[in-house]
TORKOL-4160 file (C-alpha; in steps of 0.2 Angstrom, whole numbers, padded with zeros to 4 digits, m for minus):
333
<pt num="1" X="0000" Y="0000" Z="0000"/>
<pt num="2" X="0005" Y="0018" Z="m0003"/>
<pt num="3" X="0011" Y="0029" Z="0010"/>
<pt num="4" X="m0001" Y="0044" Z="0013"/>
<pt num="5" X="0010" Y="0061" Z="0015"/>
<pt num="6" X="0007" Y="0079" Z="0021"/>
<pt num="7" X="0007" Y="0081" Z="0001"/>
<pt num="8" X="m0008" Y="0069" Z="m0003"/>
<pt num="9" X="m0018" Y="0078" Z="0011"/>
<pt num="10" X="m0013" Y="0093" Z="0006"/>
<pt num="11" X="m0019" Y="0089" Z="m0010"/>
<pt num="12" X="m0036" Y="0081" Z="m0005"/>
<pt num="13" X="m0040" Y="0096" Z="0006"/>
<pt num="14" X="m0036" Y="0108" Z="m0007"/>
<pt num="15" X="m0025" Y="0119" Z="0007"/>
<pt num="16" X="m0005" Y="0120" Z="0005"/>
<pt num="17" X="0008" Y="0106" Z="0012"/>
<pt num="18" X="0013" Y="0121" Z="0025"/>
<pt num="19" X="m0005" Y="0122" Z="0032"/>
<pt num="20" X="m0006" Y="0105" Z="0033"/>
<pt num="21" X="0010" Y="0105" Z="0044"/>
<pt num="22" X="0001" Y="0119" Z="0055"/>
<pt num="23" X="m0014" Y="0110" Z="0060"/>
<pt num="24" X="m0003" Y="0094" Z="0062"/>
<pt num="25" X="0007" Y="0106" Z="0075"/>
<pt num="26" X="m0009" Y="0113" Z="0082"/>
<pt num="27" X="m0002" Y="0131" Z="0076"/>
<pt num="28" X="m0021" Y="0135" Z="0072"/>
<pt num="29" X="m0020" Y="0156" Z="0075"/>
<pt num="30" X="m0023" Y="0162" Z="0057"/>
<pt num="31" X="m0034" Y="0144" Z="0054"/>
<pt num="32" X="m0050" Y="0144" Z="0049"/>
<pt num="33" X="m0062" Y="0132" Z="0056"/>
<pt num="34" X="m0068" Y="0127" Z="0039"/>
<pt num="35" X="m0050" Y="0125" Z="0032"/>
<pt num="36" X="m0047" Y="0113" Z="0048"/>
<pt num="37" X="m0063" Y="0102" Z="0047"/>
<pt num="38" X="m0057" Y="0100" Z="0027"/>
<pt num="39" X="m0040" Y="0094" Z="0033"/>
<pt num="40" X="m0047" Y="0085" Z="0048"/>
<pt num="41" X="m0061" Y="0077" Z="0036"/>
<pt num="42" X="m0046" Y="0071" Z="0023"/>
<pt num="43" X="m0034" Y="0062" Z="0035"/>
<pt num="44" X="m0049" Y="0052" Z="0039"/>
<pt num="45" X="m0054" Y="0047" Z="0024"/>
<pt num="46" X="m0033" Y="0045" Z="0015"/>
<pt num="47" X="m0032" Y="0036" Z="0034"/>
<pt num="48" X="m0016" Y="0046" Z="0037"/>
<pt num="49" X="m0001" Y="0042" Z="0050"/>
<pt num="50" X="0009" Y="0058" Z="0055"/>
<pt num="51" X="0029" Y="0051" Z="0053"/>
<pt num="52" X="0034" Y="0056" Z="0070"/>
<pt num="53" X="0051" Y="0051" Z="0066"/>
<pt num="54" X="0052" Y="0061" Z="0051"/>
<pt num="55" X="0046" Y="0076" Z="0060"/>
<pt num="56" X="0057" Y="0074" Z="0075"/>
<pt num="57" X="0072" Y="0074" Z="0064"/>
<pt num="58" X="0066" Y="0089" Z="0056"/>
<pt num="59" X="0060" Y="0099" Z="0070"/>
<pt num="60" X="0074" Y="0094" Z="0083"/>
<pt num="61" X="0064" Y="0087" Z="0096"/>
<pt num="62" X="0051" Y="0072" Z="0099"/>
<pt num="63" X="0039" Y="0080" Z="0105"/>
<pt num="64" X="0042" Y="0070" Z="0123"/>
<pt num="65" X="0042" Y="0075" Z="0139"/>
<pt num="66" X="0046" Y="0062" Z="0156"/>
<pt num="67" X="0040" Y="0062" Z="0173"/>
<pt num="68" X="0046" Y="0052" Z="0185"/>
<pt num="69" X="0037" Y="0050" Z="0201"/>
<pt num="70" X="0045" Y="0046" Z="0217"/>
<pt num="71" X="0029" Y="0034" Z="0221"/>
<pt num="72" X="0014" Y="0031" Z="0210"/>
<pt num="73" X="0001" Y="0027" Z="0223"/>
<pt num="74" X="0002" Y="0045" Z="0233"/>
<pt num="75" X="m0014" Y="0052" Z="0228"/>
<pt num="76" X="m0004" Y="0070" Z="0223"/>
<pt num="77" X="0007" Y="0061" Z="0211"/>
<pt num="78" X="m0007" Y="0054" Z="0204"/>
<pt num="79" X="m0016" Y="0070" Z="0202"/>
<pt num="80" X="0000" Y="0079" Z="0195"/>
<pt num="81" X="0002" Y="0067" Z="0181"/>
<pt num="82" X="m0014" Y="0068" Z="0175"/>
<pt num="83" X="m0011" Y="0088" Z="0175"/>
<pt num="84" X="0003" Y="0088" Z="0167"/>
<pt num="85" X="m0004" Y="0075" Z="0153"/>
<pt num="86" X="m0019" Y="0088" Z="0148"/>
<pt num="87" X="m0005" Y="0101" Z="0148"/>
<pt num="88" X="0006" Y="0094" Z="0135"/>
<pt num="89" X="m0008" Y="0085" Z="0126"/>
<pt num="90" X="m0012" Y="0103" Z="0122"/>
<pt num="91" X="0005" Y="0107" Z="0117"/>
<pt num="92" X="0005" Y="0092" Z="0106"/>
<pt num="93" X="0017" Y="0082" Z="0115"/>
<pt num="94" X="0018" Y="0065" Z="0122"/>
<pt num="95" X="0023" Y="0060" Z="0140"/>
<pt num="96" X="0031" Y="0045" Z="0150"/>
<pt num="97" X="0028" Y="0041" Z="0167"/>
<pt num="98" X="0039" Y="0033" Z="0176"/>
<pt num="99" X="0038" Y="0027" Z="0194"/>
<pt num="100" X="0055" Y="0026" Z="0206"/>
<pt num="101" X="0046" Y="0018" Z="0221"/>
<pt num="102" X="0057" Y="0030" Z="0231"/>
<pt num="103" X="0072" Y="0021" Z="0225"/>
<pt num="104" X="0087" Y="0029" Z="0217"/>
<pt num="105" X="0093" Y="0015" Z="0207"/>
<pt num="106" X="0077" Y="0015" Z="0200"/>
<pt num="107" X="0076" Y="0033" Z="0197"/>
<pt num="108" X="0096" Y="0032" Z="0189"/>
<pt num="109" X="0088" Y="0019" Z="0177"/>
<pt num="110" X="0074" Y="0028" Z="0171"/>
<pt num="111" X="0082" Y="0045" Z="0168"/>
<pt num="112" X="0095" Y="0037" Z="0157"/>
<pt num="113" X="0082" Y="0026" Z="0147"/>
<pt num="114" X="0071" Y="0044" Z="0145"/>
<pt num="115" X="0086" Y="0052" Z="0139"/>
<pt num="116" X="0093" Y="0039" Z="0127"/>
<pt num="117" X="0074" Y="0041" Z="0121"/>
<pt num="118" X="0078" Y="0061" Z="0118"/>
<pt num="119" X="0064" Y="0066" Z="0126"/>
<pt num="120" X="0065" Y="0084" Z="0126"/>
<pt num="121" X="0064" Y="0086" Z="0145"/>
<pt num="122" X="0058" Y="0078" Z="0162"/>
<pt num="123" X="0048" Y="0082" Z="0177"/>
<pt num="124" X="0055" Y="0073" Z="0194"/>
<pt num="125" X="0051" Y="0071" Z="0209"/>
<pt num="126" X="0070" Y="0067" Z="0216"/>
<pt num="127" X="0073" Y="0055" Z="0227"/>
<pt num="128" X="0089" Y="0066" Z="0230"/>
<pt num="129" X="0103" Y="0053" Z="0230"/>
<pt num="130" X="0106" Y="0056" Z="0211"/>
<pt num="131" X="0117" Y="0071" Z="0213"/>
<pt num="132" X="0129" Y="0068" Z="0198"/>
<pt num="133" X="0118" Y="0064" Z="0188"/>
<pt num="134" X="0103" Y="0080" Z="0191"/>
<pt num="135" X="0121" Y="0088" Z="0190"/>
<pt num="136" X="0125" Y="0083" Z="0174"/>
<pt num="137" X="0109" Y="0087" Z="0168"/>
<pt num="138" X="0111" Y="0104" Z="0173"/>
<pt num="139" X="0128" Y="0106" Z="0165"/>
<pt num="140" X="0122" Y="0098" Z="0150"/>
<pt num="141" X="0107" Y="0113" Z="0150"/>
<pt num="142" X="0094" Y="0099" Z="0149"/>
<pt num="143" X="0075" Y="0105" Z="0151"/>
<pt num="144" X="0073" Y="0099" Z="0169"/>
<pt num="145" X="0060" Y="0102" Z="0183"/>
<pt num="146" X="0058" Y="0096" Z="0202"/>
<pt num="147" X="0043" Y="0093" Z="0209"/>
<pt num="148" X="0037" Y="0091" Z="0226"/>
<pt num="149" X="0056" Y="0089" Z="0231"/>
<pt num="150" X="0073" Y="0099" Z="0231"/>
<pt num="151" X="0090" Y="0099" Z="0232"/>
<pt num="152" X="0095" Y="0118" Z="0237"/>
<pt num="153" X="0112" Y="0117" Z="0231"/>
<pt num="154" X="0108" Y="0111" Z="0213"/>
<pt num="155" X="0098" Y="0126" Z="0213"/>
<pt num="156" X="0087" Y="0115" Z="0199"/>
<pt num="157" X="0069" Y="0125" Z="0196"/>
<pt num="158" X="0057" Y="0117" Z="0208"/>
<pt num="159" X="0040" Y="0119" Z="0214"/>
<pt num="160" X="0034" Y="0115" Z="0229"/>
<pt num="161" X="0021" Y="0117" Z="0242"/>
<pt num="162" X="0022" Y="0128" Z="0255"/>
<pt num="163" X="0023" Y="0111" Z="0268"/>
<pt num="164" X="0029" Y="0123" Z="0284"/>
<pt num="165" X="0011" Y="0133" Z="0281"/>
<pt num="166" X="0004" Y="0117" Z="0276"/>
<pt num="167" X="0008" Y="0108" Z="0295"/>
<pt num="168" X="0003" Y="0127" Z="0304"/>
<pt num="169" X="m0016" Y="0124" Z="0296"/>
<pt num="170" X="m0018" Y="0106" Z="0304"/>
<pt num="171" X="m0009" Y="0113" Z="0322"/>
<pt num="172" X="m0018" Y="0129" Z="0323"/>
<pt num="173" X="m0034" Y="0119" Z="0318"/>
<pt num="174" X="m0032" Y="0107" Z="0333"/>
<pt num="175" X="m0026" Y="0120" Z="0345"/>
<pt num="176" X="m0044" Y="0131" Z="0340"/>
<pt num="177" X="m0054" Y="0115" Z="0346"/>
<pt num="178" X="m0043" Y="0117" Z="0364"/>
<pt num="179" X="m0032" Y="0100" Z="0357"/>
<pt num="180" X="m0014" Y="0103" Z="0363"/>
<pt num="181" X="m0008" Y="0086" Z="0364"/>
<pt num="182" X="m0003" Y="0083" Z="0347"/>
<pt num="183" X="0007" Y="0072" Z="0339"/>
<pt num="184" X="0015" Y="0071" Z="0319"/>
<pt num="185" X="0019" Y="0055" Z="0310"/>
<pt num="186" X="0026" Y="0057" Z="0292"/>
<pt num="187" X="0034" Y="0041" Z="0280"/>
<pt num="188" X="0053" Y="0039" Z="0282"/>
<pt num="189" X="0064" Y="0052" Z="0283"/>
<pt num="190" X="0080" Y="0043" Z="0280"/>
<pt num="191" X="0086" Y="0052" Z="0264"/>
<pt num="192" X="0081" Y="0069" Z="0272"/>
<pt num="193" X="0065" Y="0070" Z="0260"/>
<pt num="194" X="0060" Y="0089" Z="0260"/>
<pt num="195" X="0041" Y="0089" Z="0260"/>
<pt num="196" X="0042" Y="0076" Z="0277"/>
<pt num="197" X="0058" Y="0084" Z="0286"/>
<pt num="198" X="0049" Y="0102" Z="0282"/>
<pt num="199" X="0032" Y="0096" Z="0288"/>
<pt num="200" X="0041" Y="0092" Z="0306"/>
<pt num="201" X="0050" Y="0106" Z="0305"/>
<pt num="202" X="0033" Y="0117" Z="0302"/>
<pt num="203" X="0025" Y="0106" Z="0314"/>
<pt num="204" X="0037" Y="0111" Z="0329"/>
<pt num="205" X="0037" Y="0129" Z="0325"/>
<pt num="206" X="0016" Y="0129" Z="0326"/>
<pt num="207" X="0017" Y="0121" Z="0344"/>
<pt num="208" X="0030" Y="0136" Z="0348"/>
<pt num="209" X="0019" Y="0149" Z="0342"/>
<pt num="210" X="0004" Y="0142" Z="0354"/>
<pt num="211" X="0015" Y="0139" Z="0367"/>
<pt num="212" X="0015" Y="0121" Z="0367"/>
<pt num="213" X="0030" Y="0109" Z="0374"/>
<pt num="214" X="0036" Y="0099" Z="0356"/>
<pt num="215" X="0038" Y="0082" Z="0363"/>
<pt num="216" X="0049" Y="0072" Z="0354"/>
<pt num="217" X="0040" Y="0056" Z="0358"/>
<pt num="218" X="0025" Y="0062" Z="0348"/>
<pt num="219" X="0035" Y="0064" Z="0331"/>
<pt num="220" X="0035" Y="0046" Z="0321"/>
<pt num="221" X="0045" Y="0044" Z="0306"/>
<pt num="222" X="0042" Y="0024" Z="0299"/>
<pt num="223" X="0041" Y="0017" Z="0282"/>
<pt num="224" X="0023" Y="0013" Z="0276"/>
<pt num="225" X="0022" Y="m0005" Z="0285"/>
<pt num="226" X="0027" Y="0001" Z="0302"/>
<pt num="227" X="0015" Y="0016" Z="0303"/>
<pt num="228" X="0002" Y="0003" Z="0312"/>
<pt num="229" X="0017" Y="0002" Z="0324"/>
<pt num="230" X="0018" Y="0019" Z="0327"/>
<pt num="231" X="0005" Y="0023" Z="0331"/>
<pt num="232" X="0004" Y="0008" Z="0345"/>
<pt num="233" X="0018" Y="0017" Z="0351"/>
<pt num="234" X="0009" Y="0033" Z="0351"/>
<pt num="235" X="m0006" Y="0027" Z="0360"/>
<pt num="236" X="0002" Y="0017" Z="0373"/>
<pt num="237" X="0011" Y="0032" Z="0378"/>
<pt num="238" X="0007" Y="0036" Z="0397"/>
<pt num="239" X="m0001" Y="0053" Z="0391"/>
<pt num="240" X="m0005" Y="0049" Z="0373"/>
<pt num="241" X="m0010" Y="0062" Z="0360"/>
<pt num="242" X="m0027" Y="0069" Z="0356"/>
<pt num="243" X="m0025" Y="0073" Z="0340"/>
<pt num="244" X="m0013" Y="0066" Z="0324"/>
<pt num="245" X="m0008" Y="0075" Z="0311"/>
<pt num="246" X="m0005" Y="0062" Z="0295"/>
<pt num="247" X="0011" Y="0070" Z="0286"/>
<pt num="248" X="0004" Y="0063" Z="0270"/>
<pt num="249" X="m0014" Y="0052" Z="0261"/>
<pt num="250" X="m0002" Y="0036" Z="0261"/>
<pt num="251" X="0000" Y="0039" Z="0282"/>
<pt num="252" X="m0019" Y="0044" Z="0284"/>
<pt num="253" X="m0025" Y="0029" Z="0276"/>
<pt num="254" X="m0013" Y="0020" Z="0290"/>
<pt num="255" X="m0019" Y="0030" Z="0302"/>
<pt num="256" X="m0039" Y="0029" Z="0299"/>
<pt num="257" X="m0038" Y="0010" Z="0296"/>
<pt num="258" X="m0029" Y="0008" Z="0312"/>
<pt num="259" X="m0043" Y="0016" Z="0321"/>
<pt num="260" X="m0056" Y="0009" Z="0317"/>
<pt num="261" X="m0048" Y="m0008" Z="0319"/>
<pt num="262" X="m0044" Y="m0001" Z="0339"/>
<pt num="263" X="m0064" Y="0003" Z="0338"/>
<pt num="264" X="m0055" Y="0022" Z="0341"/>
<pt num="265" X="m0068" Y="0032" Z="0339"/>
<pt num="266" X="m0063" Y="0048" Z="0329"/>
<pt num="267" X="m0063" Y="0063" Z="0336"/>
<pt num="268" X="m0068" Y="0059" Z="0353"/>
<pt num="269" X="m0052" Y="0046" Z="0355"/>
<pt num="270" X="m0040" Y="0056" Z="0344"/>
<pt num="271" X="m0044" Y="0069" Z="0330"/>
<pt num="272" X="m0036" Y="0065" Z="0313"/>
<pt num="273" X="m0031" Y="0079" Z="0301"/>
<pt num="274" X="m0022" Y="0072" Z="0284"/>
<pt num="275" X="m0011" Y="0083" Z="0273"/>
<pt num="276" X="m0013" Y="0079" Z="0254"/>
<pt num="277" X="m0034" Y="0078" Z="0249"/>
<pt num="278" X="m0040" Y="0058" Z="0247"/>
<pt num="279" X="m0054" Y="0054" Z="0237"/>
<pt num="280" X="m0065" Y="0045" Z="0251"/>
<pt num="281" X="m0061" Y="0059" Z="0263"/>
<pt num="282" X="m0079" Y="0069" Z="0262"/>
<pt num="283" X="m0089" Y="0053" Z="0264"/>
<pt num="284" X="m0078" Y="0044" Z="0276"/>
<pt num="285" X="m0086" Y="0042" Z="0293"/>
<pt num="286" X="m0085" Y="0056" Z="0298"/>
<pt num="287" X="m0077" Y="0067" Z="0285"/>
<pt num="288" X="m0061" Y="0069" Z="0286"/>
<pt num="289" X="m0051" Y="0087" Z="0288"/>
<pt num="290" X="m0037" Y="0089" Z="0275"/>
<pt num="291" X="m0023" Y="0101" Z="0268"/>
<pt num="292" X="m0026" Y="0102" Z="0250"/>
<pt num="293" X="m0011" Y="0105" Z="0238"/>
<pt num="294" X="m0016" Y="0112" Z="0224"/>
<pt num="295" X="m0010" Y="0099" Z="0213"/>
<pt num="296" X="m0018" Y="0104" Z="0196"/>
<pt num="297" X="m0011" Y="0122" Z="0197"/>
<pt num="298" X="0007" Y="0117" Z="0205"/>
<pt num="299" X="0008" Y="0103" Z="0190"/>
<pt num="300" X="0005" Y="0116" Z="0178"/>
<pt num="301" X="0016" Y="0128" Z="0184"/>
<pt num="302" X="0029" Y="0113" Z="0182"/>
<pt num="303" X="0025" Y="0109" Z="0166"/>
<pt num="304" X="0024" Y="0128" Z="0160"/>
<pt num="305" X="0044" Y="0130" Z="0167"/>
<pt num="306" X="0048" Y="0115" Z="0159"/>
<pt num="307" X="0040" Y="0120" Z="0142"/>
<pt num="308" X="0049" Y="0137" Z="0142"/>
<pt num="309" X="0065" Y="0129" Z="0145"/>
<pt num="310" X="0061" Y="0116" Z="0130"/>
<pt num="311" X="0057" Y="0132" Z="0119"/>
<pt num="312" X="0074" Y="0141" Z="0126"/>
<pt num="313" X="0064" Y="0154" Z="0132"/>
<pt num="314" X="0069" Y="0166" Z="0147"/>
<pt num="315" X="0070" Y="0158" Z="0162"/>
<pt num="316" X="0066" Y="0166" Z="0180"/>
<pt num="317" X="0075" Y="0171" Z="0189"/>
<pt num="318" X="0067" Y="0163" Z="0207"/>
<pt num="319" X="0073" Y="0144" Z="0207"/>
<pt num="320" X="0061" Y="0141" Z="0219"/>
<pt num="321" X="0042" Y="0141" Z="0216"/>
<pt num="322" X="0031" Y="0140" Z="0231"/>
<pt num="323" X="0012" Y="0134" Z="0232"/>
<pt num="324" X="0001" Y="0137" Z="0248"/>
<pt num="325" X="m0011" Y="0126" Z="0253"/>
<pt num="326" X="m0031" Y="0128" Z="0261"/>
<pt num="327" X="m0039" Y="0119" Z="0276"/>
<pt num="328" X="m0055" Y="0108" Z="0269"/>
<pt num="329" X="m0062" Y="0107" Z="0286"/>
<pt num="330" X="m0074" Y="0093" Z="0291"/>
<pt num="331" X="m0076" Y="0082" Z="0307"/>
<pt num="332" X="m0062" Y="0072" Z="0309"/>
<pt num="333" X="m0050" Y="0086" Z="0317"/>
C-alpha cells in the first residue's frame, strides 16, 4: 500500500503542504475552522499516520516529555500526572511516566532510558541521591523540573508546596478545638525528603507559636508498614496524644484503618487531620479534615517552566516556586 504524506492531504483538502503541517502542529491562530474540518475530514478518509520520526528529525525534538514520580500510589502524584498530561496533550506532545518507588537506582535507570529516548525534558520528583547525575543534567542545560522535592544546592527550578504553612493549618486547627496534645507521624525520613523533614519542622514551629512543649515522643517517622506500629507506640504512651496530624494520604489511610480496627472512635479518642486531599475523605465516617495542595495548578506551573525551557525561552530568575495550601475542614479534626 502507498504511504499517505502531508502532500496527498494537502492535495485532498485543497490547502497547502505548510497548512497542513500547521494544524498537524496545532499552530491553528490564522486557521480557519472550515479549512481545519477540510483537513481533519481528509486524513480520515486518506487514513493518514503523521511520521513522527520524520518530524522529529526535522523539528529537533520528539515531542516527549518524562515524569518520574517518586511513588505512583500517593494520591498528589497521581493528580500531578494527569495535569501535566492535559497540559502537554495541548502542546501536542507526548509524555512518560515513570515510577522510582522512592528508590534511586530506580530513578538512575529511568532518567537514562528517557534520555537515550531524547525526550526533550523531564519532570521529577528526586529522590535526592542522584546528585551527579541531576548535576549533569544541569551542565548539560537539559529542560529539567523538580517537583514536590529539592535539592538547594543544585539550585534546579522546583515547585513546591508551602509544607511549613501546610503543617501550621492542621496545628492551629487542633489548638482552635482546645487540642494541645498533638502528635506528627510522616513516611521515612532517612534520605532527608523535603516535604516530610519540612512538615516536622513546620509542625514544631506551630506548637511554639501556641505555646506548646514539642515532645519528641509524639513525632513518628516509619516506612509505610510500620506506621500501624507507630501509632501503638503513640497510644500506649502514658499521656497519649489527642489529636494526629498524617504527614501525607499514604500515612492517613494508615492511620484511619488503624482506628477503626482499635474501635478508636474519631474525634472523641483522637482527631485525625491528613495533609494531601483523598478521594473518600468527604464521605468517610465522619469526613475527614485535610490540607489540599493544589495539585492541578502546581503541576501546571511545572510543566509551563519546563516548556519554556524546552522552547529556550527566558527563564526566571526565582529557582524556587512555592504553592500554599487551604484547610478543607470537616469532622475528623
Amino acid at each position: 500500500m502507498k504511504t499517505i504524506t502531508i502532500a496527498d492531504v494537502a492535495k485532498h483538502a485543497n490547502v497547502s503542504k505548510s497548512t497542513v503541517s500547521q494544524f498537524l502542529n496545532r499552530r491553528f491562530d490564522y486557521m480557519s475552522e472550515k479549512t481545519k474540518q477540510k483537513i481533519e475530514e481528509a486524513i480520515q478518509e486518506l487514513n493518514y499516520q503523521p511520521n513522527f520520526v520524520a518530524r522529529s528529525l526535522k523539528q529537533k525534538s520528539t515531542f516527549t516529555v518524562g515524569v518520574v514520580v517518586a511513588n505512583i500510589l500517593h494520591t498528589f502524584s497521581t493528580q500531578v500526572i494527569r495535569a501535566i498530561e492535559d497540559y502537554f496533550h495541548e502542546q501536542g506532545f507526548h509524555i512518560i511516566v515513570c515510577n522510582a518507588d522512592d528508590e534511586p537506582a530506580k530513578e538512575k535507570k529511568y532518567i537514562e532510558m528517557l534520555r537515550a529516548k531524547q525526550v526533550d525534558g523531564i519532570i521529577i520528583f528526586p529522590t535526592g541521591e542522584n546528585l551527579a547525575l541531576y548535576e549533569k543534567m544541569k551542565r548539560d542545560e537539559f529542560p529539567i523540573v523538580f517537583m514536590d522535592r529539592t535539592i538547594e544546592e543544585l539550585g534546579i527550578q522546583t515547585v513546591m508546596l508551602d509544607n511549613h504553612y501546610a503543617a501550621k493549618l492542621a496545628v492551629d486547627r487542633f489548638a482552635e478545638k482546645g487540642l494541645h496534645k498533638i502528635a506528627i507521624i510522616t513516611t521515612s525520613i532517612i534520605r532527608k525528603i523535603s516535604p516530610r523533614v519540612e512538615r516536622i519542622e513546620g509542625y514544631k514551629k506551630a506548637l511554639e507559636m501556641h505555646g506548646l512543649p514539642i515532645r519528641e515522643e509524639y513525632i513518628k517517622t516509619a516506612d509505610a508498614d510500620d506506621i500501624p506500629r507507630a501509632l501503638s507506640e503513640l497510644f500506649a504512651l502514658n499521656t497519649p496524644p489527642e489529636a494526629i496530624l498524617a504527614g501525607n494520604d499514604i500515612v492517613l489511610v494508615e492511620a484511619l484503618k488503624y482506628m477503626k480496627e482499635k474501635n478508636m472512635a474519631i474525634p472523641e479518642d483522637a482527631a485525625v487531620i491528613g495533609i494531601d486531599e483523598v478521594s473518600f475523605a468527604s464521605f468517610f465516617t465522619p469526613p475527614v479534615t485535610t490540607i489540599v495542595q493544589p495539585a492541578v495548578e502546581m503541576a501546571k506551573g511545572a510543566a509551563d517552566i519546563l516548556l519554556r525551557q524546552i522552547q529556550k525561552k527566558e527563564s526566571e530568575a526565582e529557582w524556587m516556586h512555592r504553592y500554599k495550601p487551604y484547610l478543607m475542614a470537616r469532622h475528623s479534626g
